[in-house]
N, C-alpha and C positions, 0 to 999 in steps of 0.2 A: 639263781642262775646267773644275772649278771644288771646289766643295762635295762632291759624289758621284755618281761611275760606277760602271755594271754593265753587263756585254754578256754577253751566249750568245750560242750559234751556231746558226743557224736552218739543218733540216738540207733543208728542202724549204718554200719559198714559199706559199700558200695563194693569193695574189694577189701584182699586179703591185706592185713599190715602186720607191720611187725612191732611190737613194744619195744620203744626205748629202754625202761629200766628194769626190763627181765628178759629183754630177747625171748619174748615166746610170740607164737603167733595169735594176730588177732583176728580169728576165720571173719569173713563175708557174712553181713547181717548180725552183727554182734555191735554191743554198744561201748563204747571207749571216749578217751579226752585226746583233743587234736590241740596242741600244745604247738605256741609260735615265740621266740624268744632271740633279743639281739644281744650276746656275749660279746666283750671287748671289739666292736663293731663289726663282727658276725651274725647274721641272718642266718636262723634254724628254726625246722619245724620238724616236729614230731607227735606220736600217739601213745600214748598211756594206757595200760588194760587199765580196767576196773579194781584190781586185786592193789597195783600199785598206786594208785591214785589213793585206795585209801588207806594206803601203809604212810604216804606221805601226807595225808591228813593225819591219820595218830600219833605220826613222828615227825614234827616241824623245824625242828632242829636239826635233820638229817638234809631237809627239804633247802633250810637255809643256808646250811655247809654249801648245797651244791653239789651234784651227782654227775656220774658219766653213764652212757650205757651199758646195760647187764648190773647197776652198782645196787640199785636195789633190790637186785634177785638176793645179790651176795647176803645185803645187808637181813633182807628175810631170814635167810637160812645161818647166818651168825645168829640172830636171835633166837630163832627156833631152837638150836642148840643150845644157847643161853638157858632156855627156857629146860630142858630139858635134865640138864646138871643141874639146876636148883631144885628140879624133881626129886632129882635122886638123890642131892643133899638136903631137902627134906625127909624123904623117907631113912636114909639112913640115920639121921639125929632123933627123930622118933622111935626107932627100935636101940637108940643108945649103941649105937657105931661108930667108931671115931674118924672123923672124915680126913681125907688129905689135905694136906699142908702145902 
């Protein structure tokens, strides 16, 4: 992120938030990371669902780049996709198909 991060884990909501890095919401009494952090001397705080907190535990590298909001929805569903064409150029290399070039 930049200059200085801190997060805790928020173990119940008080009110509705909205996630930083998927813009979904994070309903009242749900658990999340409240994320404080001073970019090129800007002061920001934000909340993390759960789901994105631990996309960027398994992907550190993503975490290091540095993110903007909505950037790790994207980056899930690039993956998922990813993930999805290697499916299917497994399966077709198994049945002896010639995949695209």
């Amino acid at each position: 992120m930049g200059d200085f991060y801190h997060e805790r884990k928020v173990k119940k909501t008080k009110k509705d938030h909205k996630c930083f890095g998927c813009r979904a919401k994070i309903p009242t009494g749900s658990s999340c990371f409240y994320i404080t952090f001073v970019n090129d001397g800007d002061f920001g705080a934000d909340y993390l669902c759960l789901k994105c907190k631990e996309y960027l535990v398994n992907n550190p590298e993503f975490a290091r780049a540095g993110y903007g909001e909505g950037d790790i929805r994207d980056a899930m569903l690039e993956d998922e996709e990813w993930r999805k064409q290697r499916g299917k150029d497994a399966v077709a290399f198994q049945i002896g198909k010639r995949l695209p070039i």
